[in-house]
KELOMI-249813 format. One record per residue (C-alpha): residue number from 1; residue in three letters; x, y, z. Coordinates in pm, whole numbers, plus 50000, padded with zeros to 5 digits. Example, Ala and Ser with C-alpha at 12.3 -4.5 7.8 and 13.67 -1.06 7.14 Angstrom:
<rec><n>1</n><res>Ala</res><u>51230</u><v>49550</v><w>50780</w></rec>
<rec><n>2</n><res>Ser</res><u>51367</u><v>49894</v><w>50714</w></rec>
This chain:
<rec><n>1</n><res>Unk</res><u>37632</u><v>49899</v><w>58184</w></rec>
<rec><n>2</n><res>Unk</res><u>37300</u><v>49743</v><w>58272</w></rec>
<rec><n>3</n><res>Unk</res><u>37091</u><v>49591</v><w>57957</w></rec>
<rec><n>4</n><res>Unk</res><u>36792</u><v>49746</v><w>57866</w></rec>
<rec><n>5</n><res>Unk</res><u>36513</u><v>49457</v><w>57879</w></rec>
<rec><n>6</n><res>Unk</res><u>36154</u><v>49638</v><w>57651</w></rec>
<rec><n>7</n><res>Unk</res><u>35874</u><v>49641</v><w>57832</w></rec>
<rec><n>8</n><res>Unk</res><u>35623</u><v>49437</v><w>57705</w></rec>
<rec><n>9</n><res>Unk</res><u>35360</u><v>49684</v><w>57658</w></rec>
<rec><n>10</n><res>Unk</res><u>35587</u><v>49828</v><w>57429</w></rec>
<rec><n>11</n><res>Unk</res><u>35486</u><v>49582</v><w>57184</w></rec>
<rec><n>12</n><res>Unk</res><u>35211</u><v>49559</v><w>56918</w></rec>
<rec><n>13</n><res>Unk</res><u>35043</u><v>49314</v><w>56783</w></rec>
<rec><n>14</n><res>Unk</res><u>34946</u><v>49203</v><w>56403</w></rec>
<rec><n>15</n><res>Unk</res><u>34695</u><v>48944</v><w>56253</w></rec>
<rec><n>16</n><res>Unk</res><u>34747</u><v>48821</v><w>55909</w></rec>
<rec><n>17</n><res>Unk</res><u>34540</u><v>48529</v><w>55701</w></rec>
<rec><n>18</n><res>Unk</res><u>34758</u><v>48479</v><w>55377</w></rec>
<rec><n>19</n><res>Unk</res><u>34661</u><v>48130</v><w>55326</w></rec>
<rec><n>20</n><res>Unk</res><u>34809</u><v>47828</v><w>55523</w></rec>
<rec><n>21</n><res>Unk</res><u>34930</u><v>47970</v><w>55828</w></rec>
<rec><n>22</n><res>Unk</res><u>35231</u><v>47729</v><w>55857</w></rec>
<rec><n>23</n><res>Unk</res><u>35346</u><v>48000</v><w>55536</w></rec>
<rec><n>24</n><res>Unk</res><u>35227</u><v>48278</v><w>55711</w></rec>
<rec><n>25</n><res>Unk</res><u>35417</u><v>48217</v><w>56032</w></rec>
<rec><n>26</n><res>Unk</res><u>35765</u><v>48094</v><w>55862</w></rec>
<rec><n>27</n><res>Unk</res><u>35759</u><v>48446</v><w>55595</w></rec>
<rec><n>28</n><res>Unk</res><u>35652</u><v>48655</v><w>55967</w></rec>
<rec><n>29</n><res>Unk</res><u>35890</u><v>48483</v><w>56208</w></rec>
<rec><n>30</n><res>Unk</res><u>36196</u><v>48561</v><w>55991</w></rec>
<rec><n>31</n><res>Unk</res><u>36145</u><v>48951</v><w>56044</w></rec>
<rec><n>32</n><res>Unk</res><u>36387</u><v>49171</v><w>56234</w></rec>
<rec><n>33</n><res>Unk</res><u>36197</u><v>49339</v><w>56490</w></rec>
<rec><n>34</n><res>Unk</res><u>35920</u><v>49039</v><w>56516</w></rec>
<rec><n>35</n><res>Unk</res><u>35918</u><v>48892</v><w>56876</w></rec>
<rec><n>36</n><res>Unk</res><u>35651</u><v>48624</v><w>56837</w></rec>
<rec><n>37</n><res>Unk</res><u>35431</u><v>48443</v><w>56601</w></rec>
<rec><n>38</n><res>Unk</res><u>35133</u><v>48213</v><w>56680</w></rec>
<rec><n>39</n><res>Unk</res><u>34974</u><v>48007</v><w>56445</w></rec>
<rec><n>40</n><res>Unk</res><u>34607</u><v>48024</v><w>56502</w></rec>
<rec><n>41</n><res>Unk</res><u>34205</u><v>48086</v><w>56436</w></rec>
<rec><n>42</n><res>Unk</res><u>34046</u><v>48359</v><w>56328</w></rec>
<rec><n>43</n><res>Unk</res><u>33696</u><v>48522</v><w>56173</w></rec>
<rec><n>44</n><res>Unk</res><u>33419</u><v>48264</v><w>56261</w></rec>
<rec><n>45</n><res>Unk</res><u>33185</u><v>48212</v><w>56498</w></rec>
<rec><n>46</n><res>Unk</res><u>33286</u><v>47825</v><w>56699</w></rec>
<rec><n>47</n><res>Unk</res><u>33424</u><v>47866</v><w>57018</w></rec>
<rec><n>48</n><res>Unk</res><u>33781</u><v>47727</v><w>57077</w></rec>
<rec><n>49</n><res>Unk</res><u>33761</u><v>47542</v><w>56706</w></rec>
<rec><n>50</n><res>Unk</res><u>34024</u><v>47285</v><w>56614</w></rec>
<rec><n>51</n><res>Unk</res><u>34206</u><v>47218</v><w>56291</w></rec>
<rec><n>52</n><res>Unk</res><u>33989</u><v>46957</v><w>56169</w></rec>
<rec><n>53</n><res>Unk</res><u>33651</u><v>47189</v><w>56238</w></rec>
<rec><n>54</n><res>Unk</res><u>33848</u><v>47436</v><w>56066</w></rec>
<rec><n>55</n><res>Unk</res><u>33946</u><v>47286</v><w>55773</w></rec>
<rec><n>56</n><res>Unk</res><u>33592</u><v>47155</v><w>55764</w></rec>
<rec><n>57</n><res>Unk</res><u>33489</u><v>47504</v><w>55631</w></rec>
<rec><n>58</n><res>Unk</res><u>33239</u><v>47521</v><w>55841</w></rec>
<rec><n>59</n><res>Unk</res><u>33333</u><v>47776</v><w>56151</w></rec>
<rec><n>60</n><res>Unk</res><u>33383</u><v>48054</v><w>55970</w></rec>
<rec><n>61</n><res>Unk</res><u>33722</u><v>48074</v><w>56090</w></rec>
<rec><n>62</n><res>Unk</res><u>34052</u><v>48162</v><w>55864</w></rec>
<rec><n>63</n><res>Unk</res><u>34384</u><v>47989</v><w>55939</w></rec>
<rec><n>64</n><res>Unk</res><u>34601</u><v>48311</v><w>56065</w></rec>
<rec><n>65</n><res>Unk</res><u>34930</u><v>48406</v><w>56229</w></rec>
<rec><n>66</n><res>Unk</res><u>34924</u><v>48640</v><w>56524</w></rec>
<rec><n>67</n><res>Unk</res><u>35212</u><v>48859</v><w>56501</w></rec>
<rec><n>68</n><res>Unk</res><u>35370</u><v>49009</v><w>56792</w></rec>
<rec><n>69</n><res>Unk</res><u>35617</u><v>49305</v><w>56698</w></rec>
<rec><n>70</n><res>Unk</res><u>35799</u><v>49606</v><w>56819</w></rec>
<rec><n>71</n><res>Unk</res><u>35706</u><v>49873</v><w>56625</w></rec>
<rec><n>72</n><res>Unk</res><u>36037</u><v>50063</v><w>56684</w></rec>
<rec><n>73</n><res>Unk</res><u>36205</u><v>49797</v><w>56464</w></rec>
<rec><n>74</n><res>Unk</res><u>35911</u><v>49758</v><w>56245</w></rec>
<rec><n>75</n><res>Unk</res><u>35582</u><v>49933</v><w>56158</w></rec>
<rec><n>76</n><res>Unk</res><u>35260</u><v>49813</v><w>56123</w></rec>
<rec><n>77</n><res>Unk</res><u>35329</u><v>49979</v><w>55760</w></rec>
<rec><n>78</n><res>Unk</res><u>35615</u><v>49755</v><w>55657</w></rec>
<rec><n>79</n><res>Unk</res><u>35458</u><v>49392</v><w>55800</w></rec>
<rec><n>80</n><res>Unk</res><u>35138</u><v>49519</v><w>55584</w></rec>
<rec><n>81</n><res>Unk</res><u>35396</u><v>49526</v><w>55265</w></rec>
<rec><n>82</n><res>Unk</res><u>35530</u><v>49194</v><w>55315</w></rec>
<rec><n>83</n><res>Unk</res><u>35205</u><v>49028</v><w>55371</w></rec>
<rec><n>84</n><res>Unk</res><u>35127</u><v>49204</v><w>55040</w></rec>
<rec><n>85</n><res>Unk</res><u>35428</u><v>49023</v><w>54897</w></rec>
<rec><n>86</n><res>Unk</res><u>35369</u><v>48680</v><w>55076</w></rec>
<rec><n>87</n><res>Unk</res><u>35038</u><v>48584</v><w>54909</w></rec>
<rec><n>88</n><res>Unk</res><u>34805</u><v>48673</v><w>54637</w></rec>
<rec><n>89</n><res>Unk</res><u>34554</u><v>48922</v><w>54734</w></rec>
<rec><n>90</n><res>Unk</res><u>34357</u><v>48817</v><w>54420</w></rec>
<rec><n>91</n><res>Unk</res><u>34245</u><v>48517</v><w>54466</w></rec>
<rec><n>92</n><res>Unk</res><u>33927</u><v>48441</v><w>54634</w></rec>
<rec><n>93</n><res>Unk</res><u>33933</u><v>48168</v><w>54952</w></rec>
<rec><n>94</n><res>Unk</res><u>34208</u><v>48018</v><w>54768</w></rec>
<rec><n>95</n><res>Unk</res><u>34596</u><v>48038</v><w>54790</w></rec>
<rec><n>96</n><res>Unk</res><u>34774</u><v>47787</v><w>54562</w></rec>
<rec><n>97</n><res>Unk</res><u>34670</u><v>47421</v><w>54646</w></rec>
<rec><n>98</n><res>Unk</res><u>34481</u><v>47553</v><w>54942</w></rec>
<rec><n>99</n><res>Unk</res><u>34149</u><v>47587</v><w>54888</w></rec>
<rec><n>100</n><res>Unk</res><u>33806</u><v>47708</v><w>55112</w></rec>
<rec><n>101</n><res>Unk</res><u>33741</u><v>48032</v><w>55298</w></rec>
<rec><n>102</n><res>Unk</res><u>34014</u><v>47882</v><w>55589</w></rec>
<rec><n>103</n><res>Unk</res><u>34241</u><v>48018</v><w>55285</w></rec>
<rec><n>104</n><res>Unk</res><u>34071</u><v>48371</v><w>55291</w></rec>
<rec><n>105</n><res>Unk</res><u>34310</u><v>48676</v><w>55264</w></rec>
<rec><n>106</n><res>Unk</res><u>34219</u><v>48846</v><w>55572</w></rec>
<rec><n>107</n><res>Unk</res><u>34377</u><v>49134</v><w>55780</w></rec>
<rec><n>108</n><res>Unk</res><u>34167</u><v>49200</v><w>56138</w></rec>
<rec><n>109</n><res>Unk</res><u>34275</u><v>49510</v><w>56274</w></rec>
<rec><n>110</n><res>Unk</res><u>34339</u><v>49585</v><w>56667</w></rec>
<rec><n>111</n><res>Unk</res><u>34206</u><v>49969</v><w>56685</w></rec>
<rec><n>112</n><res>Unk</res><u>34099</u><v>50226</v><w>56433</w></rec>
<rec><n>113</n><res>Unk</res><u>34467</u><v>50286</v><w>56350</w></rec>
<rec><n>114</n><res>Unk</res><u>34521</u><v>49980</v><w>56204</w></rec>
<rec><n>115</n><res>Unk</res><u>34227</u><v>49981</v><w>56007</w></rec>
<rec><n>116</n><res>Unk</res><u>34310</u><v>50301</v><w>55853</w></rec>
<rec><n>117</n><res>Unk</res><u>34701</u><v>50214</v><w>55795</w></rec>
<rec><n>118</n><res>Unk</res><u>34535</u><v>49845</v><w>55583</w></rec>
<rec><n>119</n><res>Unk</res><u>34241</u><v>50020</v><w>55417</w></rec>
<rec><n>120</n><res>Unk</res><u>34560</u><v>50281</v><w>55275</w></rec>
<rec><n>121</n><res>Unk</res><u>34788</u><v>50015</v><w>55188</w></rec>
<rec><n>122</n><res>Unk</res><u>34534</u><v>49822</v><w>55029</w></rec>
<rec><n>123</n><res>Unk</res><u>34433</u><v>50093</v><w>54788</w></rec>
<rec><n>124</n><res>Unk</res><u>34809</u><v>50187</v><w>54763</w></rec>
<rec><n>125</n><res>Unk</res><u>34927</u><v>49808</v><w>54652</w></rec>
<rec><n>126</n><res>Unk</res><u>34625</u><v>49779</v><w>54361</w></rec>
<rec><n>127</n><res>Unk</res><u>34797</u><v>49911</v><w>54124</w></rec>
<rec><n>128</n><res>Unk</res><u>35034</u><v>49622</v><w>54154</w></rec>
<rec><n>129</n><res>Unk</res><u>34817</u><v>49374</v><w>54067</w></rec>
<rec><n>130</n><res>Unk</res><u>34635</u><v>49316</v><w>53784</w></rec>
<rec><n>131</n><res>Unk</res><u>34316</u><v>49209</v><w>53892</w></rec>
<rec><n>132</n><res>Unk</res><u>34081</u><v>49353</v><w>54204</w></rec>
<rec><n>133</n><res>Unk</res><u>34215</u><v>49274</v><w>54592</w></rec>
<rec><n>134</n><res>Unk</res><u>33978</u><v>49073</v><w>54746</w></rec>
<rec><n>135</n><res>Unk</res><u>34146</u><v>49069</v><w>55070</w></rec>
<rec><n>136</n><res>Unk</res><u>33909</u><v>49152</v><w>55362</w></rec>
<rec><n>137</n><res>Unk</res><u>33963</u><v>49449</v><w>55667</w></rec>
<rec><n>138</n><res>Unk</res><u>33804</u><v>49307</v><w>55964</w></rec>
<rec><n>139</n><res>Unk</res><u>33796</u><v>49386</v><w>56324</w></rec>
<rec><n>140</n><res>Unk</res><u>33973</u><v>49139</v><w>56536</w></rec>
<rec><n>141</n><res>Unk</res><u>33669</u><v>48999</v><w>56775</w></rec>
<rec><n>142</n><res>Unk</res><u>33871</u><v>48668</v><w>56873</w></rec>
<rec><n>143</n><res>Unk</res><u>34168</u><v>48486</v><w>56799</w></rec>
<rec><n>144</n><res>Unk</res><u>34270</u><v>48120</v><w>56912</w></rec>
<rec><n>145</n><res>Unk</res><u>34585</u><v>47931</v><w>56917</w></rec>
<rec><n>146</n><res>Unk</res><u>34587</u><v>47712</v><w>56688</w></rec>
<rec><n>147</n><res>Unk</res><u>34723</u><v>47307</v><w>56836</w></rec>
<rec><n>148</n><res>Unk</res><u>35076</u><v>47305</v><w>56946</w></rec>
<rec><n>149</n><res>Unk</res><u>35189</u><v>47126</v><w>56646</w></rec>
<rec><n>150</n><res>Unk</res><u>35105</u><v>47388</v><w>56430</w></rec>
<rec><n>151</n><res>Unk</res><u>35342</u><v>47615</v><w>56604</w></rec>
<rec><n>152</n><res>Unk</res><u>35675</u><v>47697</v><w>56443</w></rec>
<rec><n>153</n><res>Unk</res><u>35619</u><v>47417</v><w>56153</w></rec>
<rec><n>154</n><res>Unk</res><u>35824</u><v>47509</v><w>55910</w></rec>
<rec><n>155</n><res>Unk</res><u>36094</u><v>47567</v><w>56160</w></rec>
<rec><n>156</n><res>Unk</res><u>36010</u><v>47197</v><w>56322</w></rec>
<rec><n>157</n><res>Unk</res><u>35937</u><v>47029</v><w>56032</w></rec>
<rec><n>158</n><res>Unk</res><u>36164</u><v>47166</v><w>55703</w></rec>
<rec><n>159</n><res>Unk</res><u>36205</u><v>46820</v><w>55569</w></rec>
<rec><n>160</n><res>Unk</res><u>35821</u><v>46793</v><w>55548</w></rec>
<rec><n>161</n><res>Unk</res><u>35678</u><v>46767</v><w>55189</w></rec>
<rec><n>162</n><res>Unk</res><u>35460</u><v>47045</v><w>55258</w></rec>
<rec><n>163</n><res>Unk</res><u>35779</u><v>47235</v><w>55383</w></rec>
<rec><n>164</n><res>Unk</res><u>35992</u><v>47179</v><w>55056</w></rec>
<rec><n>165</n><res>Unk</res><u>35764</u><v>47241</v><w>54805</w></rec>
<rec><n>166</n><res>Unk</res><u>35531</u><v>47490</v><w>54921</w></rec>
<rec><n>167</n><res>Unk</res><u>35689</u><v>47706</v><w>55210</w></rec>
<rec><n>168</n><res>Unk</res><u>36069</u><v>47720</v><w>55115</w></rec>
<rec><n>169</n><res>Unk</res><u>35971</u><v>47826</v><w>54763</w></rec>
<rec><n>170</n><res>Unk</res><u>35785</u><v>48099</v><w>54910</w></rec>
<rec><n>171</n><res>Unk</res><u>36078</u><v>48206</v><w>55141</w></rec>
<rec><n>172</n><res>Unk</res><u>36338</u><v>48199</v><w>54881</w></rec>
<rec><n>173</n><res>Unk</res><u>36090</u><v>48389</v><w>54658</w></rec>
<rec><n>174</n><res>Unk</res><u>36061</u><v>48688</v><w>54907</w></rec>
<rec><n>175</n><res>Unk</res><u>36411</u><v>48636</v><w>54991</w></rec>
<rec><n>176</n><res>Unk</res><u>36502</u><v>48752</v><w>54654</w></rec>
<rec><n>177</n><res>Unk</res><u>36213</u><v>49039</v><w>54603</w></rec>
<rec><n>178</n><res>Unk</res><u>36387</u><v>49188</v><w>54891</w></rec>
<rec><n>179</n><res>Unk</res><u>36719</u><v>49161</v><w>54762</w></rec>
């Protein structure tokens, strides 16, 4: 029997800012049906931007994860509920300790689709929370990789203060919501 490789155009692709995207990218990568994800830049207006112009607040850019998925495994639809689940929606440029509009609950959409599919779940998910969703719907213009030790941190780095008190809660927290 000869394996069946997936084309790669069979593929979709995802961008999500939930906060630091070191979170973002450990809660996305451990998703069945998830091929890749990229830590990276997103929203702003510099050109190729690094982390420190980033975090400088000044770019416009949000910290995101690029998520690269097959969407016979898993939907758009089902990544939307678990970024849903992985941050709070309510909280304005800010996501625990993490503060600025780098922080920003963002979603940028691909095609008209998309947009549709997050404008629904967003109004669908409200009722969960008690106060008003602030995350923003925006078209995906650009998106950069972020420096190549951003890239898998959690997974590189578990030991890392950040790691242990910030990320693994998180996991363990969705870990159990899913349960």
């Amino acid at each position: 029997m000869t394996p069946q490789f997936q084309s790669q155009s069979d593929l979709q692709q995802a961008t999500f800012g939930a906060g630091c995207f070191w979170c973002t990218e450990a809660v996305f990568e451990r998703l069945d049906g998830v091929h890749s994800v990229v830590a990276g830049y997103a929203g702003g207006t510099t050109v190729n931007p690094t982390y420190k112009e980033v975090c400088s607040g000044t770019t416009g850019h949000a910290e995101v994860a690029q998520i690269t998925f097959d969407p016979a495994k898993i939907s758009y639809e089902e990544l939307l509920n678990v970024f849903w689940h992985a941050h709070d929606p309510t909280t304005l440029n800010r996501q625990g300790a993490d503060e600025g509009t780098q922080y920003r609950s963002v979603i940028f959409y691909y095609d008209e689709k998309q947009k549709a599919a997050a404008e629904k779940s967003k109004a669908d998910v409200q009722a969960n929370f008690a106060k008003p969703i602030v995350t923003y719907i925006e078209p995906l213009k650009q998106f950069y990789t972020a420096e190549n030790y951003h890239q898998d941190y959690y997974k590189n780095n578990p030991q890392a203060p950040y790691c242990t008190f910030v990320i693994r809660p998180k996991l363990e927290k969705l870990k159990r919501e899913k349960a």
